[in-house]
LOSEMAR-954046 format. One record per residue: residue number from 1; residue in three letters; x, y, z of N, C-alpha, C, O, CB in turn. Coordinates in steps of 0.001 Angstrom, whole numbers, padded with zeros to 6 digits. Glycine has a CB too. Layout:
N
     i    aa     neast    nnorth       nup    caeast   canorth      caup     ceast    cnorth       cup     oeast    onorth       oup    cbeast   cbnorth      cbup
   NUM   ALA         X         Y         Z         X         Y         Z         X         Y         Z         X         Y         Z         X         Y         Z
...
This chain:
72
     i    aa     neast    nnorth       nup    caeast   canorth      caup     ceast    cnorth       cup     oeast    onorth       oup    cbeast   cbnorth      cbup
     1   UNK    036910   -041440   -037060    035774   -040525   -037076    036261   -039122   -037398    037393   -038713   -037141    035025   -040545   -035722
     2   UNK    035406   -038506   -037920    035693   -037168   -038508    034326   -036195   -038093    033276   -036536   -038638    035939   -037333   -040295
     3   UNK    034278   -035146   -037272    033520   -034401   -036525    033506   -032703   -036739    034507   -032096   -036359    033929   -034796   -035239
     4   UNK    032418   -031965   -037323    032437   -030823   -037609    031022   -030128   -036571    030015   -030790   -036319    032406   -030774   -039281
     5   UNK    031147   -029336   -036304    030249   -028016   -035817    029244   -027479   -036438    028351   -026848   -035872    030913   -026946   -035697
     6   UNK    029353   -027792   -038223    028804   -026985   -038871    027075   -026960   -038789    026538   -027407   -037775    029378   -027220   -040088
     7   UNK    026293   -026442   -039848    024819   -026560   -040234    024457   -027817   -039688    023452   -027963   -038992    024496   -026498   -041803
     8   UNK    025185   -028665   -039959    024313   -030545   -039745    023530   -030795   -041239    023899   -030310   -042309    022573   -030621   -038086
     9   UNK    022713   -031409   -041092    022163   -032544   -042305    020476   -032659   -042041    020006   -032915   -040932    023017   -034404   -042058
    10   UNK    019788   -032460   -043068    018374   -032783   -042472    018021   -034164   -042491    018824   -034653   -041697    017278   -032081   -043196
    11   UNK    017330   -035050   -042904    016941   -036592   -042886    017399   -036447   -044813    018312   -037065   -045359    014743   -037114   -042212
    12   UNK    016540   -035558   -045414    016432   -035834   -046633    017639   -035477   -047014    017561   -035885   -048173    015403   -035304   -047291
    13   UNK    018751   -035007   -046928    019836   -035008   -047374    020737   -036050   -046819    021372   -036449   -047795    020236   -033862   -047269
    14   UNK    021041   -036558   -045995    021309   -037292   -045550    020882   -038535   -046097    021731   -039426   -046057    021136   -037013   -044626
    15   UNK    019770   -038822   -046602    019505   -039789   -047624    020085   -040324   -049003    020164   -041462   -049466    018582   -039493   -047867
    16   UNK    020428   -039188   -049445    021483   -038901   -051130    022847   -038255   -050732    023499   -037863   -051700    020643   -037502   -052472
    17   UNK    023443   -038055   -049438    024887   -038101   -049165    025924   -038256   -049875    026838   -037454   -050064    025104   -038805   -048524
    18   UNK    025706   -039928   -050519    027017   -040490   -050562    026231   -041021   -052077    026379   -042198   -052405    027705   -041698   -049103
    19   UNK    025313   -039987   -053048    024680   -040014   -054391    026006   -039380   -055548    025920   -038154   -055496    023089   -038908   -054315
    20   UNK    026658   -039613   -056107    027381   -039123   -056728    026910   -037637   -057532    025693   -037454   -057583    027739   -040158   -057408
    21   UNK    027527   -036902   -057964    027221   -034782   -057892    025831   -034565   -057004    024883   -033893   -057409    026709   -033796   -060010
    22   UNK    025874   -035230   -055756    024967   -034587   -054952    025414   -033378   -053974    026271   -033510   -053101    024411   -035602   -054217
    23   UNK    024852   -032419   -054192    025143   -031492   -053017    024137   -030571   -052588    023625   -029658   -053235    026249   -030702   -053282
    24   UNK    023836   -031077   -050933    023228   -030907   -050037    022449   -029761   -050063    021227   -029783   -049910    023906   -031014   -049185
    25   UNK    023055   -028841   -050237    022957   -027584   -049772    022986   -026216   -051335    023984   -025687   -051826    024401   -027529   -048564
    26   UNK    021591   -026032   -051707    022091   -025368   -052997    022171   -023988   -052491    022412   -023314   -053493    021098   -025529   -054374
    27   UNK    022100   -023242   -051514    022494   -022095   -050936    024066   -021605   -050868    024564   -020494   -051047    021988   -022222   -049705
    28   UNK    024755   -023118   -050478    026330   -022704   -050582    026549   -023156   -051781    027397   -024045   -051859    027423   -023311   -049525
    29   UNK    026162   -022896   -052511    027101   -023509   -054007    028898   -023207   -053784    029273   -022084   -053447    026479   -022332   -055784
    30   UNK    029415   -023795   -053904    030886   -023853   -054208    031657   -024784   -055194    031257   -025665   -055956    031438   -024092   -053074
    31   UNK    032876   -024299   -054925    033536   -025213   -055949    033299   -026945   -055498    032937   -027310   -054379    035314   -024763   -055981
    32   UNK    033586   -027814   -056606    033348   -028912   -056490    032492   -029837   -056879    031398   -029410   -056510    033363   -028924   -055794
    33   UNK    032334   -030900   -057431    031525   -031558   -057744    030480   -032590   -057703    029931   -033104   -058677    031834   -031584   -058029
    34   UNK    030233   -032874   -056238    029556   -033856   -055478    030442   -035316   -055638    029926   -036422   -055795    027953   -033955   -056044
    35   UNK    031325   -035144   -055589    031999   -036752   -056097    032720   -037319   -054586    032976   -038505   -054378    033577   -036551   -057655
    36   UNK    032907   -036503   -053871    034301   -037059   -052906    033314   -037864   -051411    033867   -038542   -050545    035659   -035170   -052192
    37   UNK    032339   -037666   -051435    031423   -038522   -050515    031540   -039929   -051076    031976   -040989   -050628    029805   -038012   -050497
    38   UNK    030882   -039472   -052450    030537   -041231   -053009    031565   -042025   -053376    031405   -043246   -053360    029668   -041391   -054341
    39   UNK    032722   -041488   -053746    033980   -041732   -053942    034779   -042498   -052809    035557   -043429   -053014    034511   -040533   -054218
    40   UNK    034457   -041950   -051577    034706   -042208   -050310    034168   -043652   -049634    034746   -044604   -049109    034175   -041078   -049665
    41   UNK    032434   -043249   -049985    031481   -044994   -049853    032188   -045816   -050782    032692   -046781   -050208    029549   -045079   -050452
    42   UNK    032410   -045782   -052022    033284   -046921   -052858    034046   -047516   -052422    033750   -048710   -052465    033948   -046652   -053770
    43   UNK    035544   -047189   -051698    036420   -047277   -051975    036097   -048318   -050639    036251   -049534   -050754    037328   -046135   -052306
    44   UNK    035592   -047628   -049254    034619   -048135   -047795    034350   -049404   -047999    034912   -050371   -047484    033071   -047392   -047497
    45   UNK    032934   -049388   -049240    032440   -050285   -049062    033202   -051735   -050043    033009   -052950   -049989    031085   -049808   -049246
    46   UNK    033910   -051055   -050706    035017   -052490   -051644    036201   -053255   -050235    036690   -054375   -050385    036603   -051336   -053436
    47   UNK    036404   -052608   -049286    036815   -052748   -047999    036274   -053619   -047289    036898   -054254   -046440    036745   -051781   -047398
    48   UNK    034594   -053826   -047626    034060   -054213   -046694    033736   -053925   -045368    033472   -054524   -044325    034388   -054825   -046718
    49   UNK    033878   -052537   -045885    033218   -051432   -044696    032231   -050610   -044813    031715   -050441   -045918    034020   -050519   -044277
    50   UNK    031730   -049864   -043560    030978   -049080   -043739    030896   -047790   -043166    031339   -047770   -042017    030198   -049591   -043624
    51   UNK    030484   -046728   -043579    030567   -045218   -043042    028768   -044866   -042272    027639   -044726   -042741    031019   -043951   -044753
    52   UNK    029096   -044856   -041533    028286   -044318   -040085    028025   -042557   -040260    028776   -041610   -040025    029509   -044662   -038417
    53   UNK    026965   -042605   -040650    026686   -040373   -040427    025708   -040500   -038997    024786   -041233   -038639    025179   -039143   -042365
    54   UNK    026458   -039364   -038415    025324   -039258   -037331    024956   -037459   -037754    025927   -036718   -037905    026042   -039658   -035320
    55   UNK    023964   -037058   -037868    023829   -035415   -037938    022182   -034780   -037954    021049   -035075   -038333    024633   -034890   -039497
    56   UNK    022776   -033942   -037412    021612   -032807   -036984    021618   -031551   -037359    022536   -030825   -036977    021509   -032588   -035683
    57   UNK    020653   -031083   -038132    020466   -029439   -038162    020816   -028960   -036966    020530   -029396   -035852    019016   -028889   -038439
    58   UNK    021623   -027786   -037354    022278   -026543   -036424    023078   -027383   -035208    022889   -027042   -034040    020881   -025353   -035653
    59   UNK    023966   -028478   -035527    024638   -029487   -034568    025742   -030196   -034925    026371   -030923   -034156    023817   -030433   -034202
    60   UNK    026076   -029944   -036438    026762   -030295   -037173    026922   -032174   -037518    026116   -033053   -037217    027799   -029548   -036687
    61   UNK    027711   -032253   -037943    027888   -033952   -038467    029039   -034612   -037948    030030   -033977   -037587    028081   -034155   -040116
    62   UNK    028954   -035943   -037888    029984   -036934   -037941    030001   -038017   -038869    028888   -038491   -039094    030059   -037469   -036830
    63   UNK    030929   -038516   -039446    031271   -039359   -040270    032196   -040213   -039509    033167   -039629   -039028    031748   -038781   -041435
    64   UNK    032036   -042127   -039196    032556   -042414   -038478    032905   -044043   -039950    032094   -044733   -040568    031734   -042288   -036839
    65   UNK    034145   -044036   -039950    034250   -045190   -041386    034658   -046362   -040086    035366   -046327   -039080    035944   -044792   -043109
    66   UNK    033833   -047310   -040708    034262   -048737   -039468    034844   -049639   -041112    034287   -049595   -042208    032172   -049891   -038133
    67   UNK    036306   -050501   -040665    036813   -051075   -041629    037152   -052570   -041134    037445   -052639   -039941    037922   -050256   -042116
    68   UNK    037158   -053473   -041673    036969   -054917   -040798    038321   -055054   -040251    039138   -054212   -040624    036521   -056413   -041750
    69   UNK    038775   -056128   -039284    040146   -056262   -039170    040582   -057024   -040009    039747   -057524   -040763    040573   -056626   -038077
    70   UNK    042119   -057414   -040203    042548   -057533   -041659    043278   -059105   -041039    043373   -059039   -039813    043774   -055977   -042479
    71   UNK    043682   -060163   -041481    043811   -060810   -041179    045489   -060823   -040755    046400   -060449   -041494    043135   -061433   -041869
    72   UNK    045573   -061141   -039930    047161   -061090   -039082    048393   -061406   -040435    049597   -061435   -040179    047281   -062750   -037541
């Protein structure tokens, strides 16, 4: 799990997250290109896993990646 403080996420962003050049927030524009979320679900879900967001406006976010166990 990975846990920040920041802004948080409303429902509707949180919806297109893990949308490839999506970014959330057009107030902070910064460097970067919306890629490293969805990039992230790929690689997760070819794993056969899955990434868990829990987040709230003004409460910040969590990202929690669950990955299967691997066979002994």
């Amino acid at each position: 799990s990975i846990s920040d403080e920041g802004v948080g996420m409303d429902a509707e962003t949180q919806k297109h997250i893990f949308d490839k050049f999506y970014q959330g927030d057009k107030a902070r524009f910064s460097t970067g290109n919306g890629l490293g979320l969805a990039l992230s679900k790929r690689i997760v879900d070819m794993s056969e896993g899955r990434i868990v967001l829990r987040s709230e406006c003004n409460q910040g976010s969590t990202f929690q990646v669950i990955l299967p166990m691997g066979n002994p």
